[in-house]
N, CA, C, O and CB atoms as a CASP TS submission, in Angstrom:
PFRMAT TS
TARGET T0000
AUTHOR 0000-0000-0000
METHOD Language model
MODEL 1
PARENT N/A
ATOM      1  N   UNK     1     -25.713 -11.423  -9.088  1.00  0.00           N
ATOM      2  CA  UNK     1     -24.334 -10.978  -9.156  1.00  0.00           C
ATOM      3  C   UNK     1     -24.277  -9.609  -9.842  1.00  0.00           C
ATOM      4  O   UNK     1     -25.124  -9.381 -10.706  1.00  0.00           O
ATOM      5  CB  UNK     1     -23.457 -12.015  -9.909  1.00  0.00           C
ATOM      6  N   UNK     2     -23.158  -8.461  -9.477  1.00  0.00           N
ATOM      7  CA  UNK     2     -23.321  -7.544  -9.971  1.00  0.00           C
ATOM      8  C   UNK     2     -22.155  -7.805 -10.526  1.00  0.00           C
ATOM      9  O   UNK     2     -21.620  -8.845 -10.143  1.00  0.00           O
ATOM     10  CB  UNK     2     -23.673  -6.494  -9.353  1.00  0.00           C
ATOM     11  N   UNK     3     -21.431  -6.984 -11.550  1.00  0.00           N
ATOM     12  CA  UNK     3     -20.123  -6.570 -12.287  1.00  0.00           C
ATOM     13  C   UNK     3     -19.921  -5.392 -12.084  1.00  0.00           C
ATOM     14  O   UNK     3     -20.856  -4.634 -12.342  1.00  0.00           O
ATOM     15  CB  UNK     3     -20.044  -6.729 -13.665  1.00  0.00           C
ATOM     16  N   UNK     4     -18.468  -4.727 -11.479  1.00  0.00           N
ATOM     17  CA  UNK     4     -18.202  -3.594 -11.347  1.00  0.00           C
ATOM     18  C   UNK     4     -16.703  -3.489 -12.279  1.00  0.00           C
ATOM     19  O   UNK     4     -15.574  -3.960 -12.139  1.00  0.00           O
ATOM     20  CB  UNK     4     -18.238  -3.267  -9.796  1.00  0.00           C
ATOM     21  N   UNK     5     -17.576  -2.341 -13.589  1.00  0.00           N
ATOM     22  CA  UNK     5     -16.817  -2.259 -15.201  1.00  0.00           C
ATOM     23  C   UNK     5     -16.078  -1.025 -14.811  1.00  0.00           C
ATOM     24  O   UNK     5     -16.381  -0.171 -13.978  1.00  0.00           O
ATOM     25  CB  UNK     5     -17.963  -2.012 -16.836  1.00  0.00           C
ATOM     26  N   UNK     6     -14.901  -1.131 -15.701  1.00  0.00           N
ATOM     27  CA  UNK     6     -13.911   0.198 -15.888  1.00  0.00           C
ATOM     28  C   UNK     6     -14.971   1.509 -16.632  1.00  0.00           C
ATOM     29  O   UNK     6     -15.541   1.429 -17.720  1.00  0.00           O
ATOM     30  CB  UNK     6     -12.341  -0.301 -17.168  1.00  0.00           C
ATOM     31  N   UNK     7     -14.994   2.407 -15.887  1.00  0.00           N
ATOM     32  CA  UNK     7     -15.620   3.824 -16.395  1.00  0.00           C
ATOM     33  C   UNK     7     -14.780   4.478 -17.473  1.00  0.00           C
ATOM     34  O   UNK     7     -15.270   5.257 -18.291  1.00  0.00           O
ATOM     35  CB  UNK     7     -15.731   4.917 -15.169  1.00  0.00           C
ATOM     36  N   UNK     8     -13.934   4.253 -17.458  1.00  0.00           N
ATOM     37  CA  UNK     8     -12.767   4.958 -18.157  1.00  0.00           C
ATOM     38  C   UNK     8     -11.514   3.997 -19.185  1.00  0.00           C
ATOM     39  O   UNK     8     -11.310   2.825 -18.870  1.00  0.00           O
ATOM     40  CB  UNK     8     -11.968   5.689 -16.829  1.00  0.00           C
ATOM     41  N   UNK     9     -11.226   4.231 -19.635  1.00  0.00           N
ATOM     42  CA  UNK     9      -9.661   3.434 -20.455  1.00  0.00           C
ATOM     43  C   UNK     9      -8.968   3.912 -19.967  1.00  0.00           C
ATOM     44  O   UNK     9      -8.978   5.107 -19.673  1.00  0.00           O
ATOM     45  CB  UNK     9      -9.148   3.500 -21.941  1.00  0.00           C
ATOM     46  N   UNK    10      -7.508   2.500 -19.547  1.00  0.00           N
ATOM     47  CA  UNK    10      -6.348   3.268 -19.045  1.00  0.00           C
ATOM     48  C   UNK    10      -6.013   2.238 -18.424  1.00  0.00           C
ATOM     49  O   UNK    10      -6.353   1.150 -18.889  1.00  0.00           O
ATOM     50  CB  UNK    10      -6.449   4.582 -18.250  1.00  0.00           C
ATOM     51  N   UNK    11      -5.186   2.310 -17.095  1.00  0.00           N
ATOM     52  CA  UNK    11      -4.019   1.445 -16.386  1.00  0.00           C
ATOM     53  C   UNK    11      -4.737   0.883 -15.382  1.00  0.00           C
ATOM     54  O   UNK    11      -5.702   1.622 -15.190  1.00  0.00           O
ATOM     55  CB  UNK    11      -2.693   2.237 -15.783  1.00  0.00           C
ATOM     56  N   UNK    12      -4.760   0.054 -14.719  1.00  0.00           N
ATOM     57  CA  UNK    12      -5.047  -0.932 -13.577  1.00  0.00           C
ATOM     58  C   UNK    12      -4.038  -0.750 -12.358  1.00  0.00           C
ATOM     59  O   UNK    12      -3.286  -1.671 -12.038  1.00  0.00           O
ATOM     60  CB  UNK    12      -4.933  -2.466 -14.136  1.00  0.00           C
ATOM     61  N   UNK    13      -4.053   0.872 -11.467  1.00  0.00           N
ATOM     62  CA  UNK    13      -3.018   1.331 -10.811  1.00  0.00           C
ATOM     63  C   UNK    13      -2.607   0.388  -9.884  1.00  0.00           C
ATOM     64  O   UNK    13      -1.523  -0.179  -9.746  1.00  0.00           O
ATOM     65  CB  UNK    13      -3.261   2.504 -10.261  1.00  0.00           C
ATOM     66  N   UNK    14      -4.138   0.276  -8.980  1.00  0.00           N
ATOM     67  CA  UNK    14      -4.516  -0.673  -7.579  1.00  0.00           C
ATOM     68  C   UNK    14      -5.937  -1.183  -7.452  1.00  0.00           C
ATOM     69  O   UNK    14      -7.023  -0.679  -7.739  1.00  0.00           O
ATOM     70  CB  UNK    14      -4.310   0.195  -6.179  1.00  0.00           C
ATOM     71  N   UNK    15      -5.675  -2.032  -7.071  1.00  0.00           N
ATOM     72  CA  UNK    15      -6.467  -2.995  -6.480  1.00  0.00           C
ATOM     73  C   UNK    15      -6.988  -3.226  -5.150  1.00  0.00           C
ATOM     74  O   UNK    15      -6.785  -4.293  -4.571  1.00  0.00           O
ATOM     75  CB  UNK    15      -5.967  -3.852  -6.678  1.00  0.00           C
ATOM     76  N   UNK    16      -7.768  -2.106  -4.545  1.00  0.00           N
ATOM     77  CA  UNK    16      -8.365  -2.001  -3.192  1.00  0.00           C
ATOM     78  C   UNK    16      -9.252  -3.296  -2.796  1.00  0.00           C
ATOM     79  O   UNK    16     -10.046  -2.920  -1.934  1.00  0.00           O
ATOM     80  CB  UNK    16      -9.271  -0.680  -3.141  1.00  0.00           C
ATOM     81  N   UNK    17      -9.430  -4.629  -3.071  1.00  0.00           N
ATOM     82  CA  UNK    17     -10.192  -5.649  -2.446  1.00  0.00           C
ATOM     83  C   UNK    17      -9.289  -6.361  -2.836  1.00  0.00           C
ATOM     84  O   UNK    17      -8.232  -5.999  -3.355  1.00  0.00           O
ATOM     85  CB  UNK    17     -11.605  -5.999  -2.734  1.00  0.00           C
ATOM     86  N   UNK    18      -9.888  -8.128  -2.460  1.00  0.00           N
ATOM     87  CA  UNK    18      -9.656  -9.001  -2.883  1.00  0.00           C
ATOM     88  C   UNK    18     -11.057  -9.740  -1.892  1.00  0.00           C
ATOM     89  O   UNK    18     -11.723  -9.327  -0.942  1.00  0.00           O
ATOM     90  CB  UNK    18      -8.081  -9.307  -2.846  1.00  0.00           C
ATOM     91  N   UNK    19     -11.043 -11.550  -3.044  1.00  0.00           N
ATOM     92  CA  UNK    19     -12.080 -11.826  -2.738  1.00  0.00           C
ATOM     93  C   UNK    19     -12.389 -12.412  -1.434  1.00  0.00           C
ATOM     94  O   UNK    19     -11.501 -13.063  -0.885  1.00  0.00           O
ATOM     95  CB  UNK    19     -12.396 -12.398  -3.572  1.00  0.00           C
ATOM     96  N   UNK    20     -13.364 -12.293  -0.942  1.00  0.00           N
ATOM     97  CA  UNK    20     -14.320 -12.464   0.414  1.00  0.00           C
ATOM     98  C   UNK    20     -14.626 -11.362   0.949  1.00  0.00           C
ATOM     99  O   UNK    20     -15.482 -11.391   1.833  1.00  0.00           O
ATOM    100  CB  UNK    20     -13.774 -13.212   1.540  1.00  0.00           C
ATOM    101  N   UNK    21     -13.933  -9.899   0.517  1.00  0.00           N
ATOM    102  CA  UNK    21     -14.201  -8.903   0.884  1.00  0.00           C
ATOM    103  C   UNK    21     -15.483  -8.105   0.747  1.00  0.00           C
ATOM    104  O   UNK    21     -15.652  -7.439  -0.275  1.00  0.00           O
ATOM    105  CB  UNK    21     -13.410  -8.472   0.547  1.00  0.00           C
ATOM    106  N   UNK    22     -16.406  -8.126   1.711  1.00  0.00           N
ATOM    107  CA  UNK    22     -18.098  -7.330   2.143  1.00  0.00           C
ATOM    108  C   UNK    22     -17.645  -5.692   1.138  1.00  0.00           C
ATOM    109  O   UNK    22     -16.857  -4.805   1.465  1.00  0.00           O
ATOM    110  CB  UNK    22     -18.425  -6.887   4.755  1.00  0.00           C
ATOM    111  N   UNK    23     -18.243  -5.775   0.265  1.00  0.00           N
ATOM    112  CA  UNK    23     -18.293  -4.234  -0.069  1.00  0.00           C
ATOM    113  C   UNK    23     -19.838  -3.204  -0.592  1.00  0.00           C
ATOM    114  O   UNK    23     -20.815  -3.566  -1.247  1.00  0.00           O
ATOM    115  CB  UNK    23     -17.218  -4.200  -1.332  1.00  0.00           C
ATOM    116  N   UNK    24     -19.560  -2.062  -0.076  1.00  0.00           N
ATOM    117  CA  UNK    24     -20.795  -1.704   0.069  1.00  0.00           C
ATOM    118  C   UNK    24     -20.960  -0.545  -0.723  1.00  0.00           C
ATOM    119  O   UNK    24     -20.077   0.223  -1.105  1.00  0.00           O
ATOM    120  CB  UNK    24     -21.145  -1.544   1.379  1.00  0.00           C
ATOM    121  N   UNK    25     -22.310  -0.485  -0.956  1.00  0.00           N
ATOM    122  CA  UNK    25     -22.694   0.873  -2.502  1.00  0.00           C
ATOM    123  C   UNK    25     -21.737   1.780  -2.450  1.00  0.00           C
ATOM    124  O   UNK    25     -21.472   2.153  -1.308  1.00  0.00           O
ATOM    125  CB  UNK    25     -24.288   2.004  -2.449  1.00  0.00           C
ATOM    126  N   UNK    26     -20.836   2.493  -3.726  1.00  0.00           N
ATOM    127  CA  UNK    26     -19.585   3.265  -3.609  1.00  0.00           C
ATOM    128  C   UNK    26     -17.971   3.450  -2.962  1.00  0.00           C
ATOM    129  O   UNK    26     -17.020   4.221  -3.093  1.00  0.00           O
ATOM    130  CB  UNK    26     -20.025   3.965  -3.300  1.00  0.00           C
ATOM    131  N   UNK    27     -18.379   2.058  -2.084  1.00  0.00           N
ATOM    132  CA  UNK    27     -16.958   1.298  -1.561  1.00  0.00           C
ATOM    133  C   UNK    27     -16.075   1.508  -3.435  1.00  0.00           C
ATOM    134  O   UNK    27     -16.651   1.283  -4.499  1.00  0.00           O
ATOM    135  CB  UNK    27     -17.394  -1.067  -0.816  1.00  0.00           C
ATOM    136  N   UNK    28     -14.615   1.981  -3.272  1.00  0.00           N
ATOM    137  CA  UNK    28     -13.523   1.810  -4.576  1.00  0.00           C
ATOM    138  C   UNK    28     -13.058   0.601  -3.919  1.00  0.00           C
ATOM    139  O   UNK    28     -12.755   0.233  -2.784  1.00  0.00           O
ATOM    140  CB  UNK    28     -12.170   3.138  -4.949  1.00  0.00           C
ATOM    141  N   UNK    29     -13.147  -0.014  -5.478  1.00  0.00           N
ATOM    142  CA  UNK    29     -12.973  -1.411  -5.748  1.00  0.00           C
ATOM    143  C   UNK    29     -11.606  -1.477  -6.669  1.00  0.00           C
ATOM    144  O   UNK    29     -11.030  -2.550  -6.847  1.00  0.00           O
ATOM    145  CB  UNK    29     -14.352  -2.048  -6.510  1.00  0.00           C
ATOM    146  N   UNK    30     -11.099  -0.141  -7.284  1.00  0.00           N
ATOM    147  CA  UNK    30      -9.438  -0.096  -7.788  1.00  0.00           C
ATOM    148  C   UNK    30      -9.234   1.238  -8.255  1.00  0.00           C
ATOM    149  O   UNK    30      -9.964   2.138  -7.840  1.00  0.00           O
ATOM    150  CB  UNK    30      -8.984  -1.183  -9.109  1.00  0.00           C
ATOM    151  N   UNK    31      -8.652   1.379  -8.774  1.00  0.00           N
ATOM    152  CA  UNK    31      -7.821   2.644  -9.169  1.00  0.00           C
ATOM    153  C   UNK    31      -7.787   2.449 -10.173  1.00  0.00           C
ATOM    154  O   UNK    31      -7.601   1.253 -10.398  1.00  0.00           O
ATOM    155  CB  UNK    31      -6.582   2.989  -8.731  1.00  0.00           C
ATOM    156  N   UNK    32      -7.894   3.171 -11.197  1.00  0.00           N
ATOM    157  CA  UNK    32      -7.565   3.383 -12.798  1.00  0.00           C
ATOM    158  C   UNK    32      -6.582   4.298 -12.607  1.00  0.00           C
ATOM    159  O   UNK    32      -6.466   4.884 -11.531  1.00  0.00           O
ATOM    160  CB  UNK    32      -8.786   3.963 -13.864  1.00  0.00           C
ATOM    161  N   UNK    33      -5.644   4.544 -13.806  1.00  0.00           N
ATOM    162  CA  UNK    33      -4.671   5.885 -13.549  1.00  0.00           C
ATOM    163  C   UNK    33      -4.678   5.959 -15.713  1.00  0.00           C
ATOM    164  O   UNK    33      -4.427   4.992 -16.432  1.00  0.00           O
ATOM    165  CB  UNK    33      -2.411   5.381 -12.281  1.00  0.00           C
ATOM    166  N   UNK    34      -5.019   7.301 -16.171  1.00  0.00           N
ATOM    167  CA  UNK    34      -5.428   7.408 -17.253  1.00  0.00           C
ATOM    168  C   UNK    34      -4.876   8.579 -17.587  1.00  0.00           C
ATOM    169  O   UNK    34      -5.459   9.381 -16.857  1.00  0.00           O
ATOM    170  CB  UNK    34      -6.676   7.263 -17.374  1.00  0.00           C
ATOM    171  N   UNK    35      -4.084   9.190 -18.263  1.00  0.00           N
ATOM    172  CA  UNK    35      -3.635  10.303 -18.535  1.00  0.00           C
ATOM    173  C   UNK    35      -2.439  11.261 -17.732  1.00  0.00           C
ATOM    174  O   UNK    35      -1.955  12.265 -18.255  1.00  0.00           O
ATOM    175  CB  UNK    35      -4.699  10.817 -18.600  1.00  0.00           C
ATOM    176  N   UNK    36      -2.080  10.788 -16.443  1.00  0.00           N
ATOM    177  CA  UNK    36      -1.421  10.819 -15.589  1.00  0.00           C
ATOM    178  C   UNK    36      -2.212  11.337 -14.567  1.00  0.00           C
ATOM    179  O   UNK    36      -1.755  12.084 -13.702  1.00  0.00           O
ATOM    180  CB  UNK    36      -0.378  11.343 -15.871  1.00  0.00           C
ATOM    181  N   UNK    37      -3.664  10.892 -14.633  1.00  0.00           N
ATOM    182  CA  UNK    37      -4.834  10.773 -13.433  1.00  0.00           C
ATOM    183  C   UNK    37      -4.722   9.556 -12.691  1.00  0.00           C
ATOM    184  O   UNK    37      -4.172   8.534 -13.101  1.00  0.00           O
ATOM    185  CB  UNK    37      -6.358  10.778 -13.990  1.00  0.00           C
ATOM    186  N   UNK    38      -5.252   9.710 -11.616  1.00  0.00           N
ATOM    187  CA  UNK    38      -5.885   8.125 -10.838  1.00  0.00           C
ATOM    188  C   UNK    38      -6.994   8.638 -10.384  1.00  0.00           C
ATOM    189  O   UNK    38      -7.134   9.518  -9.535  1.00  0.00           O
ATOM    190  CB  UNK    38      -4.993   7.283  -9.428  1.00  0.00           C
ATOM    191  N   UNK    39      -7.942   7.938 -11.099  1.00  0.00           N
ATOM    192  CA  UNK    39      -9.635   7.971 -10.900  1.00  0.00           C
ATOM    193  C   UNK    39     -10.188   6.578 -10.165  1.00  0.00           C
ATOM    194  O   UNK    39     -10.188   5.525 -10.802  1.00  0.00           O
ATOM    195  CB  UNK    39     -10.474   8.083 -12.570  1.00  0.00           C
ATOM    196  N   UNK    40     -10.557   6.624  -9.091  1.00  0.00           N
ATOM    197  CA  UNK    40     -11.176   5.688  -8.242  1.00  0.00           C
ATOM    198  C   UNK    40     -12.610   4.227  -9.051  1.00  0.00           C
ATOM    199  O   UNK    40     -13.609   4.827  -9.447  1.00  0.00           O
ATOM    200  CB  UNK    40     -11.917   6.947  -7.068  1.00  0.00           C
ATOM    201  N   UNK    41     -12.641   3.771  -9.113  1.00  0.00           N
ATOM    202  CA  UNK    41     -13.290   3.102  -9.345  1.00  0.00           C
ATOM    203  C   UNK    41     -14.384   2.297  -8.294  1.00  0.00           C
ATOM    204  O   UNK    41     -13.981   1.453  -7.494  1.00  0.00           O
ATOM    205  CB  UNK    41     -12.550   2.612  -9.922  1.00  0.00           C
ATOM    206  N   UNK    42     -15.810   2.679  -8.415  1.00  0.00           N
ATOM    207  CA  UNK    42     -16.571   2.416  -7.000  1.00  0.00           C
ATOM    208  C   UNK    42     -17.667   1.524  -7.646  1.00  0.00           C
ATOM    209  O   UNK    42     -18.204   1.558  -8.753  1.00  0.00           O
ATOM    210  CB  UNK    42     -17.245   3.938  -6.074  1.00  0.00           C
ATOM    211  N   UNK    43     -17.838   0.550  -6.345  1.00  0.00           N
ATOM    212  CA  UNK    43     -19.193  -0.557  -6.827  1.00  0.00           C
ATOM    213  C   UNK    43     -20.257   0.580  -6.729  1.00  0.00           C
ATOM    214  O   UNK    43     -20.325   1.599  -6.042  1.00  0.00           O
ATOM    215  CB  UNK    43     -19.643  -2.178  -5.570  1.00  0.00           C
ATOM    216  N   UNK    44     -21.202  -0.080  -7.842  1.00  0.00           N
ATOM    217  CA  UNK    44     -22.667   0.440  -8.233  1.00  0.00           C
ATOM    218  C   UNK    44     -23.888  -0.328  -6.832  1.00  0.00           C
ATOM    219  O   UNK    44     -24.835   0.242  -6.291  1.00  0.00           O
ATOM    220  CB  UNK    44     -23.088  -0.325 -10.239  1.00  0.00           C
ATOM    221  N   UNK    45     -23.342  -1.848  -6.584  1.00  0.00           N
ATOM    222  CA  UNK    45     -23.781  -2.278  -5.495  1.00  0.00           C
ATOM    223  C   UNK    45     -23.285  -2.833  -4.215  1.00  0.00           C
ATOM    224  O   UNK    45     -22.178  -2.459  -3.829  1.00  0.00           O
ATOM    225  CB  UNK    45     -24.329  -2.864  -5.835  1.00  0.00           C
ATOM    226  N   UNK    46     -24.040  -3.773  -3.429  1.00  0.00           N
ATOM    227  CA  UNK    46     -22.734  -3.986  -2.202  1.00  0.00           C
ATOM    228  C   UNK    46     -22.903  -5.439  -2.500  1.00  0.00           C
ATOM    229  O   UNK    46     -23.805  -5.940  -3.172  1.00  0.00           O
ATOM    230  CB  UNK    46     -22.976  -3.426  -0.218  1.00  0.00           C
ATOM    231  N   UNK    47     -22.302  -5.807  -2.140  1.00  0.00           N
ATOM    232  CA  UNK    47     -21.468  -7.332  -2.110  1.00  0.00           C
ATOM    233  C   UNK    47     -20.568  -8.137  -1.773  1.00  0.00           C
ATOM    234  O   UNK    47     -19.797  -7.535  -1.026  1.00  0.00           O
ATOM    235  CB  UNK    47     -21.195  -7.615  -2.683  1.00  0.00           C
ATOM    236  N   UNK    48     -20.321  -8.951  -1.890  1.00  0.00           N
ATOM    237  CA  UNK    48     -19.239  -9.942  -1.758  1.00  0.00           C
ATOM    238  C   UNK    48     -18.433 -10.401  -2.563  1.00  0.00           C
ATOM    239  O   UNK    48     -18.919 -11.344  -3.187  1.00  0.00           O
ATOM    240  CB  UNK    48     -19.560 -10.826  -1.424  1.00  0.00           C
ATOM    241  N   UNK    49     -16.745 -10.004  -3.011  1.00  0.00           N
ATOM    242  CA  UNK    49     -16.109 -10.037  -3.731  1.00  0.00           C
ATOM    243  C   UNK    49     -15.800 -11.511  -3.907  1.00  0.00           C
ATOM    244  O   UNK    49     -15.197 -12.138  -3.037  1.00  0.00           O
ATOM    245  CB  UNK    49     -15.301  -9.195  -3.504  1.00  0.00           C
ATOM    246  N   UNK    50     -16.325 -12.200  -5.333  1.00  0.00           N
ATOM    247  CA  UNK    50     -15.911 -12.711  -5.835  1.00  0.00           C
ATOM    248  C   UNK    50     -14.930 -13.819  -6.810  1.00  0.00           C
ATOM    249  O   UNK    50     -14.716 -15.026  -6.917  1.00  0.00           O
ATOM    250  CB  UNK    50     -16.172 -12.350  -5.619  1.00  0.00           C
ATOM    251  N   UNK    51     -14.542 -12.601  -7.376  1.00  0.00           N
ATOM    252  CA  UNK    51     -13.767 -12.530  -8.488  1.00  0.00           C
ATOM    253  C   UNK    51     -13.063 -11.469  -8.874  1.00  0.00           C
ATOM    254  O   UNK    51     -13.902 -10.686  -9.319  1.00  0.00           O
ATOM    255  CB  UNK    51     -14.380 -12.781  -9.361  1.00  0.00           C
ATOM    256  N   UNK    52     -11.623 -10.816  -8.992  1.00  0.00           N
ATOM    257  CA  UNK    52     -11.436 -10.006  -9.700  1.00  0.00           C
ATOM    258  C   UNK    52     -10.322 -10.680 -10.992  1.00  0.00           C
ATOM    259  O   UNK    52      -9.441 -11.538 -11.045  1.00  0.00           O
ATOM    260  CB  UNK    52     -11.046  -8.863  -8.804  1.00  0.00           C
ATOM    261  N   UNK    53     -10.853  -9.895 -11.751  1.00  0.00           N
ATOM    262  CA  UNK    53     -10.502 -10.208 -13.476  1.00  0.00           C
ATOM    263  C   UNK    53     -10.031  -9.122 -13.852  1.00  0.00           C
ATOM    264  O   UNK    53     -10.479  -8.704 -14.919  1.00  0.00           O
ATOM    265  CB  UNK    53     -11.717 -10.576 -14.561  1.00  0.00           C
ATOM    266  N   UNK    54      -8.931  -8.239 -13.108  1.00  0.00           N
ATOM    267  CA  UNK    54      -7.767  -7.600 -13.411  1.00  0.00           C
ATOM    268  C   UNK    54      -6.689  -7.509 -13.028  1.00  0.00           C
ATOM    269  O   UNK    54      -6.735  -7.904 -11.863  1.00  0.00           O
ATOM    270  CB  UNK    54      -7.847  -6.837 -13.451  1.00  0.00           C
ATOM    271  N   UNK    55      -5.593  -7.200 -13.293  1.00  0.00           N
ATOM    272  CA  UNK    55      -4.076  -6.981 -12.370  1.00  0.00           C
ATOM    273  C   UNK    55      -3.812  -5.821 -12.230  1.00  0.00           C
ATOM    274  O   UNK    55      -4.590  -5.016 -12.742  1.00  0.00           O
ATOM    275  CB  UNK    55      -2.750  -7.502 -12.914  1.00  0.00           C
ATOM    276  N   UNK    56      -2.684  -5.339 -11.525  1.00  0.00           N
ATOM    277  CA  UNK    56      -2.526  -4.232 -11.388  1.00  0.00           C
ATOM    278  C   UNK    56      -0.935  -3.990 -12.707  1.00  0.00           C
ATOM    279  O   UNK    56       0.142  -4.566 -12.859  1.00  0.00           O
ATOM    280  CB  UNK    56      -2.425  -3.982  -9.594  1.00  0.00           C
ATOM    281  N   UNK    57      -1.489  -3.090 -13.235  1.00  0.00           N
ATOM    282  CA  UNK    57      -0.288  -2.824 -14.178  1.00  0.00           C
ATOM    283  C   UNK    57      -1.136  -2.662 -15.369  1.00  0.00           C
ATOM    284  O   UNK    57      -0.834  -1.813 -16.208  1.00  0.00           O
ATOM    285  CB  UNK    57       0.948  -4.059 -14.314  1.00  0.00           C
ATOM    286  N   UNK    58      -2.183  -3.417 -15.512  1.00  0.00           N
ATOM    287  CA  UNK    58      -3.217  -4.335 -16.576  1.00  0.00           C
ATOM    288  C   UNK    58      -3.852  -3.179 -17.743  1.00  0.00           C
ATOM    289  O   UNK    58      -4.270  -2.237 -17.071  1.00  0.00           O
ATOM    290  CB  UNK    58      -4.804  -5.173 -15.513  1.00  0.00           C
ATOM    291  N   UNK    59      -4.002  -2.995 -18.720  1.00  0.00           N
ATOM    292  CA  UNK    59      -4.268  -2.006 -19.184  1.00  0.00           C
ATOM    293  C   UNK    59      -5.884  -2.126 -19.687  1.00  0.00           C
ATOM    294  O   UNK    59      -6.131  -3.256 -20.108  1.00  0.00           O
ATOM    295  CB  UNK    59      -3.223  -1.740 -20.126  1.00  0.00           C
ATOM    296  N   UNK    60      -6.616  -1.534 -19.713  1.00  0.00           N
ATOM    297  CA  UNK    60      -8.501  -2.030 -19.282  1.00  0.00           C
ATOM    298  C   UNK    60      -9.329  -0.566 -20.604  1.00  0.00           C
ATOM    299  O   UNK    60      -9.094   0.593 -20.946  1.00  0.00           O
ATOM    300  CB  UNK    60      -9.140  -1.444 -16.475  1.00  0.00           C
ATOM    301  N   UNK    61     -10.330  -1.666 -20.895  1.00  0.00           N
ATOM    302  CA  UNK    61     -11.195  -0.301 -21.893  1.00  0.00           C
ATOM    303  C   UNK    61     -12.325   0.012 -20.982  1.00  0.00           C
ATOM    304  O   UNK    61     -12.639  -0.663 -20.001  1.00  0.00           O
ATOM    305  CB  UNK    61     -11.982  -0.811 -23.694  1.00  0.00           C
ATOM    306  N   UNK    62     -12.988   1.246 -21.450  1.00  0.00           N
ATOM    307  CA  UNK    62     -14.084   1.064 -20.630  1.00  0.00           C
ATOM    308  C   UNK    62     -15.148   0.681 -21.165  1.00  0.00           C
ATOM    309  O   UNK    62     -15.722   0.865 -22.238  1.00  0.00           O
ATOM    310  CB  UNK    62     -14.372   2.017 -20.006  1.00  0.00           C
ATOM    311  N   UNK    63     -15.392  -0.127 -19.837  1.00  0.00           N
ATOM    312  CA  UNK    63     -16.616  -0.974 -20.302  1.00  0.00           C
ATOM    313  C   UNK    63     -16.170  -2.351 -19.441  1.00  0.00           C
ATOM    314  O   UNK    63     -17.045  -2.879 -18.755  1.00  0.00           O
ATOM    315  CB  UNK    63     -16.756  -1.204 -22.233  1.00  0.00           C
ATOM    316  N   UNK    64     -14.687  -2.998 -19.470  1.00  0.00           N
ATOM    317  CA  UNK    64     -14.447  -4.041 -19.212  1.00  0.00           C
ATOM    318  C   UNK    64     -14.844  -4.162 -17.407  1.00  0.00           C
ATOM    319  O   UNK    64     -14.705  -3.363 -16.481  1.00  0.00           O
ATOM    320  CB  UNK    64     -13.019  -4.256 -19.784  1.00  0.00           C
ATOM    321  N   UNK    65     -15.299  -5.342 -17.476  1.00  0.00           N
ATOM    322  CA  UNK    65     -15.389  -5.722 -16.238  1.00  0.00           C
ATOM    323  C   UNK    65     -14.281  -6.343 -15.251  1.00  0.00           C
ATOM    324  O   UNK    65     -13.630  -7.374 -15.423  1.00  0.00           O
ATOM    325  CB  UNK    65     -16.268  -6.454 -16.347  1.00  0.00           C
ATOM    326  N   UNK    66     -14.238  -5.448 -14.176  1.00  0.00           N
ATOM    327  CA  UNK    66     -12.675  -5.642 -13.369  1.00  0.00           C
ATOM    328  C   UNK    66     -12.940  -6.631 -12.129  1.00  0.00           C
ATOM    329  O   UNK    66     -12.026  -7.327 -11.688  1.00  0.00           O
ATOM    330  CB  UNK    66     -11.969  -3.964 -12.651  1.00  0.00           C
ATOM    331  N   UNK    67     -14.120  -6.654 -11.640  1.00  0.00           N
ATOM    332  CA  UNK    67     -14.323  -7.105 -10.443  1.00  0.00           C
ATOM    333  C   UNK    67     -16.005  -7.805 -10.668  1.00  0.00           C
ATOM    334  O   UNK    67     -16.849  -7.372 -11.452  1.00  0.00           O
ATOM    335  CB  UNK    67     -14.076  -5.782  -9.282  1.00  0.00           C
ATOM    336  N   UNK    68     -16.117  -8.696  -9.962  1.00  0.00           N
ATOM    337  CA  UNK    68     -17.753  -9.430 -10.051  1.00  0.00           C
ATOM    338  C   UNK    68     -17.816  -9.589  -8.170  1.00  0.00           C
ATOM    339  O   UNK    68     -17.119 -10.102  -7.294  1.00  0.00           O
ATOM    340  CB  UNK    68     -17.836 -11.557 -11.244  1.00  0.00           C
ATOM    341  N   UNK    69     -19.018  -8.853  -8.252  1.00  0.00           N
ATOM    342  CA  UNK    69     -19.827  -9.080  -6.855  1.00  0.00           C
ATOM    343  C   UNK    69     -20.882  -9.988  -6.280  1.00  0.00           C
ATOM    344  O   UNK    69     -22.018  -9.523  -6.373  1.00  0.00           O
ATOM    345  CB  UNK    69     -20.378  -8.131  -6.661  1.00  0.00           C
ATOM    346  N   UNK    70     -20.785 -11.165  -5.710  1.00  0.00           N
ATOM    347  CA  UNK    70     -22.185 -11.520  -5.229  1.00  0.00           C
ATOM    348  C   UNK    70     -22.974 -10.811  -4.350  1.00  0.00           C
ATOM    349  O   UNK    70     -24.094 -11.227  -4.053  1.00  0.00           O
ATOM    350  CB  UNK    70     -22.173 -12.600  -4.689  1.00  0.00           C
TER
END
């Protein structure tokens, strides 16, 4: 299983998957929006969505894990 973590601190804009969704190396998996940015958030590997363990609105550190991939 991989974990794909927030790079950044900040807001939980969107949510580009949900689970059963095939995603592949650098597929964005959500949107952060941080400063009045929105910075993409992309899997490190490809997989099969899971789990996601954020909302949109959700406010996230970095580091936290938003999404888990099989």
């Amino acid at each position: 299983m991989a974990d794909v973590e927030a790079h950044i601190t900040g807001t939980v804009w969107k949510i580009e998957c949900k689970p059963g969704d095939v995603i592949a190396e650098g597929d964005t998996v959500a949107i952060l929006e941080s400063m009045k940015m929105e910075m993409p958030v992309e899997a490190e590997d490809a997989g099969t969505v899971k789990e996601i363990l954020c909302e949109e609105g959700q406010a996230v550190n970095e580091g936290d894990v938003l999404v888990v991939l099989e």
